[in-house]
Backbone as a printed PyTorch tensor [residue, N CA C, xyz], in Angstrom:
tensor([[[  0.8450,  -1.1870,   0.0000],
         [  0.0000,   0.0000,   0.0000],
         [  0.8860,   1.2430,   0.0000]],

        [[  0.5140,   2.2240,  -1.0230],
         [  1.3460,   3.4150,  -1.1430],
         [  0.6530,   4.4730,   0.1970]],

        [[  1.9640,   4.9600,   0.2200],
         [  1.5900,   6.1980,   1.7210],
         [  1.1640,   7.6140,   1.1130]],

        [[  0.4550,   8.4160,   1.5010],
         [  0.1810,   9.5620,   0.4530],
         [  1.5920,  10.4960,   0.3860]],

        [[  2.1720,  10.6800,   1.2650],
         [  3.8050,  10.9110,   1.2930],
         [  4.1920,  10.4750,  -0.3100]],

        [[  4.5160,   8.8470,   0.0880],
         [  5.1120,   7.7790,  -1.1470],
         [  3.9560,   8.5140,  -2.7250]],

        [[  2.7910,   8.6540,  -2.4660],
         [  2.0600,   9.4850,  -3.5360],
         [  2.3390,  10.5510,  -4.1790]],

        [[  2.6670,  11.7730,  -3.3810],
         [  2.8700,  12.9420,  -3.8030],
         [  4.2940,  12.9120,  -4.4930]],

        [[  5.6200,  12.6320,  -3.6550],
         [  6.5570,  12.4310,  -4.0570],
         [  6.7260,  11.7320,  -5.4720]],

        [[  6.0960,  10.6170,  -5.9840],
         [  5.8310,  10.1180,  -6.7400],
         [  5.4270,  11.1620,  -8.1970]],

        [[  4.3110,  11.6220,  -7.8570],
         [  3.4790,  12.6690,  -8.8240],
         [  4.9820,  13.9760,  -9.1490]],

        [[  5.1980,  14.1120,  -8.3510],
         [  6.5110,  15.2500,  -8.6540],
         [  7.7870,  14.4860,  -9.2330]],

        [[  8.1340,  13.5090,  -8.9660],
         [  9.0430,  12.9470,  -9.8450],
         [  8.8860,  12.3980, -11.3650]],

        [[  7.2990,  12.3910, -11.4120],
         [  6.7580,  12.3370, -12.9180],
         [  6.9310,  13.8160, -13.7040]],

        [[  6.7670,  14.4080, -13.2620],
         [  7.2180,  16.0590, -14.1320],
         [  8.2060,  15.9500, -14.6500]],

        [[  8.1980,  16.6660, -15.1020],
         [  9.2190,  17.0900, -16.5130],
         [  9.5860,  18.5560, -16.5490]],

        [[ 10.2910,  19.1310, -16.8410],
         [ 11.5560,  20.4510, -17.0980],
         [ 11.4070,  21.5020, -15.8820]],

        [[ 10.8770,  22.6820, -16.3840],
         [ 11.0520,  23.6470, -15.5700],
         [  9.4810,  23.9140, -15.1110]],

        [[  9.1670,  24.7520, -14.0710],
         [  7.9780,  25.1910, -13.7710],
         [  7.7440,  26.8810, -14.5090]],

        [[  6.9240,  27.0190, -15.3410],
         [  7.4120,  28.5620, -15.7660],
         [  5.8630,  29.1630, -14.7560]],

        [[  6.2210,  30.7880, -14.5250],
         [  5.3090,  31.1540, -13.8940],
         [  4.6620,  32.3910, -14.3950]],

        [[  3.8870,  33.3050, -14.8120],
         [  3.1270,  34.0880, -14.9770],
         [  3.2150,  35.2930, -13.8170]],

        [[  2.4700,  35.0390, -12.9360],
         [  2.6210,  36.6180, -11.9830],
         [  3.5450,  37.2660, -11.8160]],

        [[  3.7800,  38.3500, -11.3740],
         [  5.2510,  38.9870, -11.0510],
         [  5.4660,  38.6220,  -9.4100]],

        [[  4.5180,  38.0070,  -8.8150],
         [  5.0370,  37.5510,  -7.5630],
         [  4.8760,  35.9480,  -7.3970]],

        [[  5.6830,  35.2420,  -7.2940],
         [  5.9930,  33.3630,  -6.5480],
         [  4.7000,  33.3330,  -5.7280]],

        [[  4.2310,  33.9250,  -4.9360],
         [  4.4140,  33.3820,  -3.3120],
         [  2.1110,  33.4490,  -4.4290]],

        [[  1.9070,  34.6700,  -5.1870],
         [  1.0280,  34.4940,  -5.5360],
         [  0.4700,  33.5970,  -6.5530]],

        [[  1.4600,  33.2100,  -7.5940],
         [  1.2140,  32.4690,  -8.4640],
         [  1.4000,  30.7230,  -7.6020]],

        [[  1.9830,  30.4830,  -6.7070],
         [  1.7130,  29.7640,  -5.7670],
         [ -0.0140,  29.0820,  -5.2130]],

        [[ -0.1490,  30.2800,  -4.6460],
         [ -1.4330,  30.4260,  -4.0070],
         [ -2.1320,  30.0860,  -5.1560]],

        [[ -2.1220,  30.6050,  -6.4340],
         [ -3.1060,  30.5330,  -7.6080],
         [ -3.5710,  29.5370,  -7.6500]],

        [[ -2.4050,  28.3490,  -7.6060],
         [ -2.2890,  27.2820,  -8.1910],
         [ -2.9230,  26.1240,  -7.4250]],

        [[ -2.5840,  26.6840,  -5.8080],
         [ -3.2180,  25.9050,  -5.0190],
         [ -5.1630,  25.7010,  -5.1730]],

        [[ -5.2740,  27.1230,  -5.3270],
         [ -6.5650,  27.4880,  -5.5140],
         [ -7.3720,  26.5920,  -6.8090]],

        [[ -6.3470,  26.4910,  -7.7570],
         [ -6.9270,  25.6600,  -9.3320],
         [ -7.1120,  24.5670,  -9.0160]],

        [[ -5.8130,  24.1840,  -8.5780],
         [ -5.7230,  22.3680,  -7.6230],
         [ -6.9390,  21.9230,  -7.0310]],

        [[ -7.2310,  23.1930,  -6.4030],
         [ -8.5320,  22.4520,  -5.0200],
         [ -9.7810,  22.3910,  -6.0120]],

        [[ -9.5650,  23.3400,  -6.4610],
         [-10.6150,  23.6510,  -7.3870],
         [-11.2880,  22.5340,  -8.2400]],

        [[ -9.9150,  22.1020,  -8.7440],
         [-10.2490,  20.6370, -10.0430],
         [-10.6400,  19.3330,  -8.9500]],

        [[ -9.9620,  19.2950,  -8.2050],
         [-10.0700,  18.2750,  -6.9960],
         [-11.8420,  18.4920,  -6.5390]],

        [[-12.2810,  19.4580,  -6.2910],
         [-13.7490,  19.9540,  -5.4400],
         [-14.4170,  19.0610,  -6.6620]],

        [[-14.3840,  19.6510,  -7.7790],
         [-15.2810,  19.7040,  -8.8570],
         [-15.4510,  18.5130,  -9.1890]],

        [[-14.1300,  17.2140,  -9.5260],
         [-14.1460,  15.8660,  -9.9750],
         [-14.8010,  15.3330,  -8.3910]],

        [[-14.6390,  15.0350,  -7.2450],
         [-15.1610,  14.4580,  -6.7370],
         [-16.7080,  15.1380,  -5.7320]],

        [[-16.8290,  16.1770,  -6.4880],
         [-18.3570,  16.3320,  -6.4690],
         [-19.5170,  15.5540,  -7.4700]],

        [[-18.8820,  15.5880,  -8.6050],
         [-19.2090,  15.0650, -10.1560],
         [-19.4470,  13.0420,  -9.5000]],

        [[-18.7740,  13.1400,  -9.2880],
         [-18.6400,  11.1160,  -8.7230],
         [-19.3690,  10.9050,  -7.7930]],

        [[-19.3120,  11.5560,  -6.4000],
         [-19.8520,  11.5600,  -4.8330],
         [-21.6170,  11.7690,  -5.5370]],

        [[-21.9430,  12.8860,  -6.5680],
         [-23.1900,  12.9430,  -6.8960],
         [-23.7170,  11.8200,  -7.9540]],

        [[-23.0840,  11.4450,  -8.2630],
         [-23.6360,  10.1450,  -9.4610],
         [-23.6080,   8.9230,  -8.8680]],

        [[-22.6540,   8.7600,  -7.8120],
         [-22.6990,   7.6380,  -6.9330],
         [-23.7890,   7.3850,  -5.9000]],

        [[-23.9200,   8.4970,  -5.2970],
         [-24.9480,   8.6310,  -4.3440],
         [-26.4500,   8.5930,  -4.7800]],

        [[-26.6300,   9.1340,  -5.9570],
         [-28.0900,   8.8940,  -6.6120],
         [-28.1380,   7.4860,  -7.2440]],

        [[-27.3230,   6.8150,  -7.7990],
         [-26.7760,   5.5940,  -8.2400],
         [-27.8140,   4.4640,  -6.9520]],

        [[-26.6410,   4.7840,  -6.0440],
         [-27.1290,   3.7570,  -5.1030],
         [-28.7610,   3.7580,  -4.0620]],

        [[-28.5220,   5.2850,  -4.3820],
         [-30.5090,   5.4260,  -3.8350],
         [-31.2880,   5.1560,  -4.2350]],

        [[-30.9130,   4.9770,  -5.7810],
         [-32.2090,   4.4460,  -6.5860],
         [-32.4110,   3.0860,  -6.6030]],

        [[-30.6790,   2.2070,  -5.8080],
         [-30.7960,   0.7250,  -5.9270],
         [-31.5140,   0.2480,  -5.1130]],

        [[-31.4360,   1.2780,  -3.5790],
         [-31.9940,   0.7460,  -2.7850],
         [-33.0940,   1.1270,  -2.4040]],

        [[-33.5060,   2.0750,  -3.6580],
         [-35.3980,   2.4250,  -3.3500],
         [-35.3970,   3.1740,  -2.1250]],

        [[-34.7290,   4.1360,  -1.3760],
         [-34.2590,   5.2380,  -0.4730],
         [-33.9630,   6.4810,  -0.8320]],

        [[-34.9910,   7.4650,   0.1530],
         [-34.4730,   9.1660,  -0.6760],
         [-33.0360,   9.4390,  -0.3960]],

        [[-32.8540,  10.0610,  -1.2640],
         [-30.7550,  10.4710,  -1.2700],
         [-30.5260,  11.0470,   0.0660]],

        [[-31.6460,  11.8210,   0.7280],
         [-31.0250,  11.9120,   1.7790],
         [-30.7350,  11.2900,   3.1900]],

        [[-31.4290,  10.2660,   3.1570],
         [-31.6550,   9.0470,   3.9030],
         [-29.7900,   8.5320,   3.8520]],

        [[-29.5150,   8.1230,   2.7350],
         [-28.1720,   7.7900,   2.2610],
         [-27.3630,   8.9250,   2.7350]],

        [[-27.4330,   9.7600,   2.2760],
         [-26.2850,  10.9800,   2.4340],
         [-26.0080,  11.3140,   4.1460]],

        [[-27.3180,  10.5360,   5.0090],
         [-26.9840,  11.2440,   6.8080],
         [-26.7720,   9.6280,   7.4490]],

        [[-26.6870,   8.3220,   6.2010],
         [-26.3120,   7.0450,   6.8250],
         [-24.6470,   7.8110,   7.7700]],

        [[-24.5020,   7.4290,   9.2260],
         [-23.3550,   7.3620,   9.8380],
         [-22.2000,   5.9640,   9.2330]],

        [[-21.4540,   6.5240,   9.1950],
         [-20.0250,   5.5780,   8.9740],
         [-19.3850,   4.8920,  10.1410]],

        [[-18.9870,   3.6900,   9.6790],
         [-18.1350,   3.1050,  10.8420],
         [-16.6630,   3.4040,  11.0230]],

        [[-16.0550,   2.6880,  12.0210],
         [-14.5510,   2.7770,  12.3010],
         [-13.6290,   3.0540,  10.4650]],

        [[-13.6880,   1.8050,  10.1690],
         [-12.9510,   1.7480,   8.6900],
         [-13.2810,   2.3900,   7.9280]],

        [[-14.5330,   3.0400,   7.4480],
         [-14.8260,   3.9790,   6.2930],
         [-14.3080,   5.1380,   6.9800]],

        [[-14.0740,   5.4950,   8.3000],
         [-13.8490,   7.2080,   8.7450],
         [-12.3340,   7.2160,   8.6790]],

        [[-11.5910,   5.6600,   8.5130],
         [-10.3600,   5.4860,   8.5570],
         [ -9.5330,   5.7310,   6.9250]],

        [[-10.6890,   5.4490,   5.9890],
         [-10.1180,   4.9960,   4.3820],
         [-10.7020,   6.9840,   4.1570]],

        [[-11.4690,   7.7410,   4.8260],
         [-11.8790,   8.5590,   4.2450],
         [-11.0000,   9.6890,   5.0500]],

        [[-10.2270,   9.6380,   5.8940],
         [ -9.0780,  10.1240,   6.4500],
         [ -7.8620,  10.3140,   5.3270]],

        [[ -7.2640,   8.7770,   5.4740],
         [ -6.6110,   8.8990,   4.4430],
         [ -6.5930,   9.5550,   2.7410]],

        [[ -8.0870,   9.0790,   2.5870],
         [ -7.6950,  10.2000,   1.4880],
         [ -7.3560,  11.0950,   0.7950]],

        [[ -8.2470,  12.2500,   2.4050],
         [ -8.0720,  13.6880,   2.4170],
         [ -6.5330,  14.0400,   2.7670]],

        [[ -5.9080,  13.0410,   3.7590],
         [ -4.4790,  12.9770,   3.6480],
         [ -3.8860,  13.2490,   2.1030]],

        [[ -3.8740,  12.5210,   1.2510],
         [ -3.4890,  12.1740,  -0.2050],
         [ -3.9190,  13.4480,  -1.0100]],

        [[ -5.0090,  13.5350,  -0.8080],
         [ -5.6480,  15.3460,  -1.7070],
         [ -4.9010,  16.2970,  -1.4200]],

        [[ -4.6980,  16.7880,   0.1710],
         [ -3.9570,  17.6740,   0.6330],
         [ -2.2160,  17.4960,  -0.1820]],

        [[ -1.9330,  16.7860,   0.0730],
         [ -0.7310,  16.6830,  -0.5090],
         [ -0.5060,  16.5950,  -2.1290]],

        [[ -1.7200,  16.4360,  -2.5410],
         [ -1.3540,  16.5290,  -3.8200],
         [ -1.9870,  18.4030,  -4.4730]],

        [[ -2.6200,  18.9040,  -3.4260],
         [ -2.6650,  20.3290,  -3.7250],
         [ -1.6450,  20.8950,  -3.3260]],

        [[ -0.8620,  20.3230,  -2.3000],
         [  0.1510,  21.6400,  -1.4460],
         [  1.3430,  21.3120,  -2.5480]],

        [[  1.4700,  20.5690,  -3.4680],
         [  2.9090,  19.6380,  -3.8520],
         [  3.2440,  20.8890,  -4.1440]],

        [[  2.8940,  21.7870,  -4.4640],
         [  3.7930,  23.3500,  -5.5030],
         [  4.4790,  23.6250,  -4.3630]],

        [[  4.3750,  24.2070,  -3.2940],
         [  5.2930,  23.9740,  -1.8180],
         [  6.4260,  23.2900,  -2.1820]],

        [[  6.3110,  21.6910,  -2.2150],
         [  7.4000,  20.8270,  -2.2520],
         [  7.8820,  20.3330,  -3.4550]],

        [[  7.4210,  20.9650,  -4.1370],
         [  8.0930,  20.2900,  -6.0560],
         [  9.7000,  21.0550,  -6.0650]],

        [[ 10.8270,  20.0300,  -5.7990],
         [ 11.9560,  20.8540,  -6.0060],
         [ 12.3790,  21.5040,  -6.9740]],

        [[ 11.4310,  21.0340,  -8.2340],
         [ 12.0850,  22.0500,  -9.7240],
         [ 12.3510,  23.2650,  -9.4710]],

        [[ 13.2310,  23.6660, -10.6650],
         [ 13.5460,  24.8570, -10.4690],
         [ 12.8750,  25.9870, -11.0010]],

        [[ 12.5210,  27.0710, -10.7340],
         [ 11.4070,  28.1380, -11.2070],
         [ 11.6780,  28.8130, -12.6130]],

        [[ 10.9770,  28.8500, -13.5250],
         [ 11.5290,  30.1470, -14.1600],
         [ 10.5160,  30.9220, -14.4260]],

        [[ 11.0220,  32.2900, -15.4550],
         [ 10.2540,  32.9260, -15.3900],
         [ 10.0540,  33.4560, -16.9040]],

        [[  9.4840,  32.5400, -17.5850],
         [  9.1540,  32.5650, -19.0890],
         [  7.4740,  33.0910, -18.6230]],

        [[  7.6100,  34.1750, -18.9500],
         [  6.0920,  34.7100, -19.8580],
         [  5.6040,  35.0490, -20.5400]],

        [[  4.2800,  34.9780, -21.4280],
         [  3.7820,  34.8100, -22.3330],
         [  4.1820,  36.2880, -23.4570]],

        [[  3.9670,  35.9220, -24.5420],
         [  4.5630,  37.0280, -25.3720],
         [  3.9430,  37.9990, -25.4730]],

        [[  2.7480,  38.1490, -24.7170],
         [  1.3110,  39.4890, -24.5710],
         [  1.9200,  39.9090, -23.2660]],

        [[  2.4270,  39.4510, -22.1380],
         [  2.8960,  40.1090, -21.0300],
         [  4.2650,  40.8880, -21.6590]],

        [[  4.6450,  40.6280, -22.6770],
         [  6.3520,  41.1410, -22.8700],
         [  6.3380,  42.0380, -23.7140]],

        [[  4.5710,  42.0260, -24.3500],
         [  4.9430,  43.3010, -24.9500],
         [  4.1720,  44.7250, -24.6290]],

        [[  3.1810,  44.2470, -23.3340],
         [  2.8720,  45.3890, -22.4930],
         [  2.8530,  44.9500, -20.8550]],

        [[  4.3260,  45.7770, -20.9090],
         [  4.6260,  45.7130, -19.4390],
         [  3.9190,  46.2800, -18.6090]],

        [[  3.8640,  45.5640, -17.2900],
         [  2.8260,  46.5210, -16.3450],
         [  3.2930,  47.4130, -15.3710]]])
């Protein structure tokens, strides 16, 4: 079983060259990114959590919300821990991606400076 640690690390050693960045400040184009990350992350497992959940209400002839306030046991609060472990780290990775930065921007920023 991979550790979300062993995960993230993983995902950053799959990259390739340089990171180029856009803003005139790191620390914001940072933040941006985190923000897109969570963003794509919110959106795909809203998209699933909602097709799954109506999925199975209709199997079991139960209103969705009946399903949606079922309580969880020990092991599902344990596998659904970990996950959010694994998400987090795969939004914060811009933090820990050792590549090196540059600062290639687009040819509309270079030809009106701000």
């Amino acid at each position: 079983m991979t550790t979300a640690a062993e995960a993230i690390f993983a995902v950053i050693a799959g990259q390739r060259g340089d990171r180029p960045f856009s803003l005139d400040s790191q620390e914001a184009e940072q933040v941006l990114s985190v923000a897109l990350a969570l963003m794509v992350e919110l959106a795909a497992s809203n998209d699933r959590i909602d097709r799954l959940e109506r999925e199975v209400a209709a199997l079991r002839g139960i209103p969705l919300d009946d399903l949606r306030n079922t309580p969880l046991d020990d092991a599902a609060r344990t596998e659904r821990q970990d996950a959010l472990d694994a998400m987090q780290l795969r939004v914060m990775r811009i933090f820990l991606d050792p590549r090196r930065k540059t600062e290639r921007r687009s040819a509309r920023s270079r030809q009106h400076p701000a």
